[in-house]
OpenMM code with the backbone's topology and positions (N, CA, C; nanometers):
from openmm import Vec3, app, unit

residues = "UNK UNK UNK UNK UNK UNK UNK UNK UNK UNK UNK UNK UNK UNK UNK UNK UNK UNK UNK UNK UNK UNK UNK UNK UNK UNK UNK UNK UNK UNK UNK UNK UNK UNK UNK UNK UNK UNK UNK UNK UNK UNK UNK UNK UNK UNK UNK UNK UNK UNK UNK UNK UNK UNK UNK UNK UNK UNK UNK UNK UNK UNK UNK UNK UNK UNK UNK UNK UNK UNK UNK UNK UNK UNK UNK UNK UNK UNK UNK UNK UNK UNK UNK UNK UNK UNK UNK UNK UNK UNK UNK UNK UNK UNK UNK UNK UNK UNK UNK UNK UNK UNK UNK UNK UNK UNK UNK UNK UNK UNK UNK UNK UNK".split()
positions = [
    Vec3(10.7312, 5.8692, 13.3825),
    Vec3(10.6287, 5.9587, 13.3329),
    Vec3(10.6207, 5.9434, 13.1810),
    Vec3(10.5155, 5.9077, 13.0977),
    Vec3(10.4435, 5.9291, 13.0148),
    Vec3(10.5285, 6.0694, 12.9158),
    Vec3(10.5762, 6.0301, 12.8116),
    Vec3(10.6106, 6.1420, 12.7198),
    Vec3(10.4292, 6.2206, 12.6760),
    Vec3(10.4107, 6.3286, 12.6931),
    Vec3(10.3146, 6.3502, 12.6238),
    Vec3(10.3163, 6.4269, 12.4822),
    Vec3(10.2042, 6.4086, 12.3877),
    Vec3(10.2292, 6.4372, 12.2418),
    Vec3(10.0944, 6.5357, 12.2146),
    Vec3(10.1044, 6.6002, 12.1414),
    Vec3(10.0246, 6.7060, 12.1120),
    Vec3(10.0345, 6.8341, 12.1800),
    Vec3(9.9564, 6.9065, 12.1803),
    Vec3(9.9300, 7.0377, 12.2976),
    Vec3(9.7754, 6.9879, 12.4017),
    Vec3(9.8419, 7.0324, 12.5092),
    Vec3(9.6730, 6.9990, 12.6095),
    Vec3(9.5664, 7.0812, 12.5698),
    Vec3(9.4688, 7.0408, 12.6202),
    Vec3(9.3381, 7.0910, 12.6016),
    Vec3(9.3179, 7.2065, 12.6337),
    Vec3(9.3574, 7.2404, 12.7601),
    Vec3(9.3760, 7.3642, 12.8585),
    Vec3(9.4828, 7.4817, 12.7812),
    Vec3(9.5916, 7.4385, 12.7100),
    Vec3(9.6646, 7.5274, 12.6108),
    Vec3(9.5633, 7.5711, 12.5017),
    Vec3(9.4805, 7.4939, 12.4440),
    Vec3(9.3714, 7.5118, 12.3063),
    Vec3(9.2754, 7.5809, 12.3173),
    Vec3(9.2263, 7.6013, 12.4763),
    Vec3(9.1227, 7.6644, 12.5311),
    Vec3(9.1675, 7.8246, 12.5198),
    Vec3(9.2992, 7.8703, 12.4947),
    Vec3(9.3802, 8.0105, 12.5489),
    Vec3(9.2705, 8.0504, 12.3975),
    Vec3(9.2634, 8.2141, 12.4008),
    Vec3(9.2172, 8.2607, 12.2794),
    Vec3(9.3178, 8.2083, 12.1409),
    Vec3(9.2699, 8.1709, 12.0361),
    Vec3(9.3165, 8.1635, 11.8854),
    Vec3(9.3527, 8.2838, 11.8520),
    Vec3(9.4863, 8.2446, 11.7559),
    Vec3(9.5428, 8.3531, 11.7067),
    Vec3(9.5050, 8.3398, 11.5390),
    Vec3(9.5062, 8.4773, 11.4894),
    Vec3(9.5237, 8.4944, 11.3321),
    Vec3(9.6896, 8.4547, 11.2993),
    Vec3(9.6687, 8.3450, 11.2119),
    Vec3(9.7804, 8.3302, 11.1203),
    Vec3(9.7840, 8.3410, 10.9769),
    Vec3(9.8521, 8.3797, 10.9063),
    Vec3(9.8460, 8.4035, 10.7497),
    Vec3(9.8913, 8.3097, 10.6735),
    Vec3(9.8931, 8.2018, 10.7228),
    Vec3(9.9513, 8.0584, 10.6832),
    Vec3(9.8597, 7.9155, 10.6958),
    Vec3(9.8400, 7.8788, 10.5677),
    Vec3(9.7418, 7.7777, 10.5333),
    Vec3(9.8001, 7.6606, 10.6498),
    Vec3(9.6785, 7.6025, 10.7382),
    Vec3(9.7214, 7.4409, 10.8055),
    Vec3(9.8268, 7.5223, 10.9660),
    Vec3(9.8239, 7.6609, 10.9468),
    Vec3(9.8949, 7.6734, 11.0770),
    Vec3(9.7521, 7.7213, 11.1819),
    Vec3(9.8025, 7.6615, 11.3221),
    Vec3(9.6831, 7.7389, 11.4570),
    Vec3(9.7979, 7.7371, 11.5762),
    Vec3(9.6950, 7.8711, 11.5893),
    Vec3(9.7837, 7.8895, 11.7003),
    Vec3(9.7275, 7.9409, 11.8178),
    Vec3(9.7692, 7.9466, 11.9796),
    Vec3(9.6918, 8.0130, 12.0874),
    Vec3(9.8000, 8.0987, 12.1601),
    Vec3(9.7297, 8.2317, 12.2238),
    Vec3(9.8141, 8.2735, 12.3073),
    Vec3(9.8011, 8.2927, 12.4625),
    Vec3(9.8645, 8.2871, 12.5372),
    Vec3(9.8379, 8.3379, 12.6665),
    Vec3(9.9025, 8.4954, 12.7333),
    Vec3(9.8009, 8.5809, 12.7529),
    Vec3(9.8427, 8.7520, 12.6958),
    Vec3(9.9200, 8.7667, 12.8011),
    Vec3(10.0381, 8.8398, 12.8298),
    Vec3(10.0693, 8.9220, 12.9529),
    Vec3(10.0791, 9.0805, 12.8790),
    Vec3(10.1277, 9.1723, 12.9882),
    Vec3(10.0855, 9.3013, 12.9948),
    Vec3(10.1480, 9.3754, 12.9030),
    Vec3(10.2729, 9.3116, 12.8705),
    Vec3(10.4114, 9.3458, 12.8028),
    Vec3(10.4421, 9.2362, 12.6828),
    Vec3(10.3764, 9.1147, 12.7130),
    Vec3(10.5026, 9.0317, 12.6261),
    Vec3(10.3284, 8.9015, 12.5711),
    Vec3(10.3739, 8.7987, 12.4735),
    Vec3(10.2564, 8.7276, 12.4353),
    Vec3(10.3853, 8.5807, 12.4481),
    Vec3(10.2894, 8.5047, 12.5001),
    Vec3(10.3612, 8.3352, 12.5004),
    Vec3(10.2583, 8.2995, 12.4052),
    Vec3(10.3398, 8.2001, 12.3024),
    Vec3(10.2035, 8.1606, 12.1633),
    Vec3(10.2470, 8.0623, 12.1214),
    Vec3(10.1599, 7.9336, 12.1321),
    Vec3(10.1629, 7.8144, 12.1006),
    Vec3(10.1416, 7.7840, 11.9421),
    Vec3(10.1732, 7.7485, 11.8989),
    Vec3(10.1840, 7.6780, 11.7338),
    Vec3(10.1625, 7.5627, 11.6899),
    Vec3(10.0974, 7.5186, 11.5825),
    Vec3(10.1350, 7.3512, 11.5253),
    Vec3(10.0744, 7.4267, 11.4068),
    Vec3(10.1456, 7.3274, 11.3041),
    Vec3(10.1747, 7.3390, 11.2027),
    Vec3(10.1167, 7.2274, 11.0813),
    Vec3(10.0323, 7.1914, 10.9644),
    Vec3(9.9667, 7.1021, 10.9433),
    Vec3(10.0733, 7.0728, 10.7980),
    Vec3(10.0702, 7.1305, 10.7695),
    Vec3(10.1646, 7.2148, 10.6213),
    Vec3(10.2624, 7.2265, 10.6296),
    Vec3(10.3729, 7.2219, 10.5507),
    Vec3(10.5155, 7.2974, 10.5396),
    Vec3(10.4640, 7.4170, 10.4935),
    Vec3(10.5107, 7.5088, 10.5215),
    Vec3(10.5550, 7.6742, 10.4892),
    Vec3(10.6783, 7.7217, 10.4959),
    Vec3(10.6624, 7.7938, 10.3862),
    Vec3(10.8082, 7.8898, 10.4079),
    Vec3(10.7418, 8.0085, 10.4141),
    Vec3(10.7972, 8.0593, 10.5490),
    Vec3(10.8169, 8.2111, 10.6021),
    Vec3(10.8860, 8.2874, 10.5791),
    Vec3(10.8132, 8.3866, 10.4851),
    Vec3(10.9027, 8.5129, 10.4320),
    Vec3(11.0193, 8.5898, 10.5332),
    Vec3(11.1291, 8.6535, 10.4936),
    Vec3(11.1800, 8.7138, 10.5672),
    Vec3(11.1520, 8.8432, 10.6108),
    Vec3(11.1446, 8.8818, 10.7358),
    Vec3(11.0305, 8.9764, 10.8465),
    Vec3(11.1654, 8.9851, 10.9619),
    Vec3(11.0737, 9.0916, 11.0380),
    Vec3(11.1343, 9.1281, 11.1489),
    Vec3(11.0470, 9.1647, 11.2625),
    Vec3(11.0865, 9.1614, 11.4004),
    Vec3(10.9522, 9.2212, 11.4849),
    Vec3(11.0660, 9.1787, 11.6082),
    Vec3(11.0027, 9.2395, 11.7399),
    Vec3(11.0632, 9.2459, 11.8436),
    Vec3(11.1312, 9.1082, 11.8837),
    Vec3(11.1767, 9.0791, 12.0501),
    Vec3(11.2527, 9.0031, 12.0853),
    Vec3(11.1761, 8.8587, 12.0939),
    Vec3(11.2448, 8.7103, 12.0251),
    Vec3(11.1165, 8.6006, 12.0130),
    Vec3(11.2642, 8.4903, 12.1128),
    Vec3(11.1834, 8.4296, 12.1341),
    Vec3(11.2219, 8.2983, 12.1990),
    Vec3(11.1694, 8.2178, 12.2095),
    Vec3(11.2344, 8.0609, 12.0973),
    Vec3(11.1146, 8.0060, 12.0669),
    Vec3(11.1821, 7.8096, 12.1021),
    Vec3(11.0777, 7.7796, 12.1281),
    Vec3(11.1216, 7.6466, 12.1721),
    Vec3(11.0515, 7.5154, 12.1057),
    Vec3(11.1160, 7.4507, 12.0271),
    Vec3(11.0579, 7.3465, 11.9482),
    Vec3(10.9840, 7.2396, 12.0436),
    Vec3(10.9279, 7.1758, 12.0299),
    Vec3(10.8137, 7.0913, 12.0803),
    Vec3(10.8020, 6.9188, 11.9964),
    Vec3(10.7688, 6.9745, 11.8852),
    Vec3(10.7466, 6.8616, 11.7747),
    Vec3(10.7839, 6.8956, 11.6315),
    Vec3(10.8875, 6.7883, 11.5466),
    Vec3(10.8709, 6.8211, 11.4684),
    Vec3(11.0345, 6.9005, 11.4324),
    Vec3(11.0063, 6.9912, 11.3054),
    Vec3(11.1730, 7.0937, 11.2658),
    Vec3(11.1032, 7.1680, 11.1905),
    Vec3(11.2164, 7.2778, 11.2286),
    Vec3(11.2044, 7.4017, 11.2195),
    Vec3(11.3877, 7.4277, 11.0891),
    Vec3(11.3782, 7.4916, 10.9914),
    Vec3(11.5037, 7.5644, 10.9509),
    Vec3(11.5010, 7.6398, 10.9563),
    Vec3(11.5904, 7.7569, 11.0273),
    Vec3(11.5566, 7.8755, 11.0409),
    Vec3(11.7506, 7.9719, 11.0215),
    Vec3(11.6565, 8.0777, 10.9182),
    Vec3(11.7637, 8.1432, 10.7987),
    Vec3(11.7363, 8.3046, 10.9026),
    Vec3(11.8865, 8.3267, 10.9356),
    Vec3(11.9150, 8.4464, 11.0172),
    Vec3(12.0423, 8.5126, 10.9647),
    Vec3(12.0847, 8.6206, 10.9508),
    Vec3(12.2203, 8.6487, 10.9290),
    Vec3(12.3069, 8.5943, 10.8154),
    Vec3(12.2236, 8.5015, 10.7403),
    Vec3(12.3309, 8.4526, 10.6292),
    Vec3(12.3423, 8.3199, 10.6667),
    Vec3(12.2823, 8.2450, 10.7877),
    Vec3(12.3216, 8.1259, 10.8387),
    Vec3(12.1647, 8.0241, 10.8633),
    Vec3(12.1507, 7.9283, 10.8311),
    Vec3(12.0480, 7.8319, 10.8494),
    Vec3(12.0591, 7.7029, 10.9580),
    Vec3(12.0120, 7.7112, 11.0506),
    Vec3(12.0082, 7.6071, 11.1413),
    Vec3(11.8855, 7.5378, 11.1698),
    Vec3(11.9170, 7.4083, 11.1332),
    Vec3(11.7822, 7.3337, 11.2019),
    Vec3(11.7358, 7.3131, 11.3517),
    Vec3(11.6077, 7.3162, 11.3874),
    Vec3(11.5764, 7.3246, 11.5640),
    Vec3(11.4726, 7.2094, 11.5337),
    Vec3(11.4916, 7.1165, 11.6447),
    Vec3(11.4186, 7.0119, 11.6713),
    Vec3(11.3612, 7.0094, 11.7858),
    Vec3(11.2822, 6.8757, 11.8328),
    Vec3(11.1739, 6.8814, 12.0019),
    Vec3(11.3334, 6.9042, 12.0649),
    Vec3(11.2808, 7.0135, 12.1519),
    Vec3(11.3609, 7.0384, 12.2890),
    Vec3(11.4896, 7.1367, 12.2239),
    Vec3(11.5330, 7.1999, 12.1832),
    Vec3(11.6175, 7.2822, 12.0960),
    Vec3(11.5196, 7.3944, 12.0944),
    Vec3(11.5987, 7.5237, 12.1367),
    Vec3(11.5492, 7.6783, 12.1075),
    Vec3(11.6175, 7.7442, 12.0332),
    Vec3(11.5733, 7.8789, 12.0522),
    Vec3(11.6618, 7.9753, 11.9756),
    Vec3(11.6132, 8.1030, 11.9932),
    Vec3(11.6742, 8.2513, 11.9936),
    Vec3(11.6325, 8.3370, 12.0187),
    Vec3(11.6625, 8.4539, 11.9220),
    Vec3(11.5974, 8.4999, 11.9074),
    Vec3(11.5516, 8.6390, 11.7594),
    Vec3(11.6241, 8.7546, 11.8250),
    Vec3(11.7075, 8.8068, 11.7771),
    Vec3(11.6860, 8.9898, 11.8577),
    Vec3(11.5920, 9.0756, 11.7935),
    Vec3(11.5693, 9.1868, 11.8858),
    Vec3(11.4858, 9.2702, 11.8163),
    Vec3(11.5242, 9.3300, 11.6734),
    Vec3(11.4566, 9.3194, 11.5814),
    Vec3(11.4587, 9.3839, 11.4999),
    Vec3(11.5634, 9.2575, 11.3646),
    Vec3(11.5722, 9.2154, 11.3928),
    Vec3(11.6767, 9.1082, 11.2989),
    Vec3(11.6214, 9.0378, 11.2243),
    Vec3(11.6751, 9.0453, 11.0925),
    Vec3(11.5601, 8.9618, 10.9624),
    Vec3(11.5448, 8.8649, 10.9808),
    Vec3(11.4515, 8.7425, 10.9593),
    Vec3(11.4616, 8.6213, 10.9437),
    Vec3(11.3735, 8.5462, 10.8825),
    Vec3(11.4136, 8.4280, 10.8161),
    Vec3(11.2989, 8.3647, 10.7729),
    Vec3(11.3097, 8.2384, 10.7756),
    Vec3(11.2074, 8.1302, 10.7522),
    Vec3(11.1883, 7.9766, 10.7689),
    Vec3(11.1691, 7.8990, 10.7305),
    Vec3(11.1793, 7.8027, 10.6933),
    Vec3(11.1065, 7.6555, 10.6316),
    Vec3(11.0379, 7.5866, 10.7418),
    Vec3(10.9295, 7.6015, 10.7779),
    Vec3(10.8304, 7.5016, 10.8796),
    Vec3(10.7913, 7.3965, 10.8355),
    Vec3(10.8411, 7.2879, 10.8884),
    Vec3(10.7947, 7.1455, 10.8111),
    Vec3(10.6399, 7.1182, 10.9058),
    Vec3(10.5918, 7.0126, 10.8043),
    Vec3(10.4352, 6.9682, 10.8592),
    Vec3(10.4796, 6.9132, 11.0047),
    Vec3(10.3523, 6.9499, 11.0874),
    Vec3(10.3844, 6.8414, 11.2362),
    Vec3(10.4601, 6.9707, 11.3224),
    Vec3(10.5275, 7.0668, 11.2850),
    Vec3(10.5830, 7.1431, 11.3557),
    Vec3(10.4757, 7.1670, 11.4778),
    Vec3(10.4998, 7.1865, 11.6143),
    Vec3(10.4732, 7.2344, 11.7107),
    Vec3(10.5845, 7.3597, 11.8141),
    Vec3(10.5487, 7.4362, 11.8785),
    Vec3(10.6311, 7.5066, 11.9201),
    Vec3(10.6121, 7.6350, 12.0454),
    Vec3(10.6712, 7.6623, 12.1107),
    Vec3(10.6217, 7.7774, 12.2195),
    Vec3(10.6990, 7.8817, 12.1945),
    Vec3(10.6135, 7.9990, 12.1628),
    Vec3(10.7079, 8.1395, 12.1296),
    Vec3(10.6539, 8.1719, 12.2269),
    Vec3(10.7885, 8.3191, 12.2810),
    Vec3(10.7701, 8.3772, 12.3846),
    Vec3(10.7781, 8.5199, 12.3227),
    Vec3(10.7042, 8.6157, 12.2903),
    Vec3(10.7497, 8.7355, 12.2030),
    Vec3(10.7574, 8.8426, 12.3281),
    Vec3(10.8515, 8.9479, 12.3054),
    Vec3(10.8720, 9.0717, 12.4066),
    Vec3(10.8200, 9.1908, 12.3322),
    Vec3(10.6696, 9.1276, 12.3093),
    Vec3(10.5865, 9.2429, 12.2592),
    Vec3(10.4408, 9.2148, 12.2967),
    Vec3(10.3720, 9.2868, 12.3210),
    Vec3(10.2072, 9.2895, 12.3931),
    Vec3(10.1160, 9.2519, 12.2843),
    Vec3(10.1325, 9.2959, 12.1617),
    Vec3(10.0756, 9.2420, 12.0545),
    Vec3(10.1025, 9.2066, 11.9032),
    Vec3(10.2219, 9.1113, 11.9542),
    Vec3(10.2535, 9.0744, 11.8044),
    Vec3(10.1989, 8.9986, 11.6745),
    Vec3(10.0611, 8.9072, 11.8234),
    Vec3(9.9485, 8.8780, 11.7726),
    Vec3(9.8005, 8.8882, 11.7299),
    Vec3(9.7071, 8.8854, 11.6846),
    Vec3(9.5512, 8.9473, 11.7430),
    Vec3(9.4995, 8.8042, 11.7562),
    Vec3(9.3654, 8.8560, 11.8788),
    Vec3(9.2889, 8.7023, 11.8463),
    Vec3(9.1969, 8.7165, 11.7201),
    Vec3(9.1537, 8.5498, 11.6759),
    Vec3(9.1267, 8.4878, 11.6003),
    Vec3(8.9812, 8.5581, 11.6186),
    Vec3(8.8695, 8.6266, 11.5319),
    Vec3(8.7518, 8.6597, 11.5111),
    Vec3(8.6742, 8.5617, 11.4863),
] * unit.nanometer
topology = app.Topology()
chain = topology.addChain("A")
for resn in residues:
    res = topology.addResidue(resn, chain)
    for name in ("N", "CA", "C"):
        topology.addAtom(name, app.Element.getBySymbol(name[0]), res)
């Protein structure tokens, strides 16, 4: 089987999300309780340190550094990691980043207007 690269078409089609970050898009697919939200990344950014409910997030393409607790770990394609609620954190998103968050919140996102 064919490695595939990018996000499918059918993922791009989900509603757009608002991001506050130049070169980032993103889509979500809503459930009742919780938001799954696709990412890529055009830009490096660094992501301020924030907090928000439970995330679980799974690299795709690309690296991620991500500063929790005093500690920085890099996440690459196929490498996760998981947020607790409420726990500071912040990031260095390199360009090319792609990624699937799973948030345990109904609207951590809005769609894109």
């Amino acid at each position: 089987m064919k490695r595939y690269d990018g996000l499918p078409d059918f993922i791009r089609s989900f509603p757009e999300i608002e991001l506050p970050f130049p070169g980032a898009r993103g889509w979500m697919a809503q459930g009742e309780t919780q938001q799954v939200v696709f990412v890529e990344l055009s830009e490096t950014l660094d992501v301020p340190e924030h907090s928000h409910s439970e995330q679980w997030e799974f690299a795709l393409a690309g690296r991620v550094e991500m500063r929790m607790e005093g500690v920085t770990r890099v996440y690459e394609p196929g490498e996760n990691f998981f947020i607790p609620a409420g726990v500071p954190h912040s990031a260095k998103v390199h360009a090319g980043y792609r990624a699937m968050m799973i948030f345990n919140e109904k609207d951590r996102y809005k769609r894109r207007r």
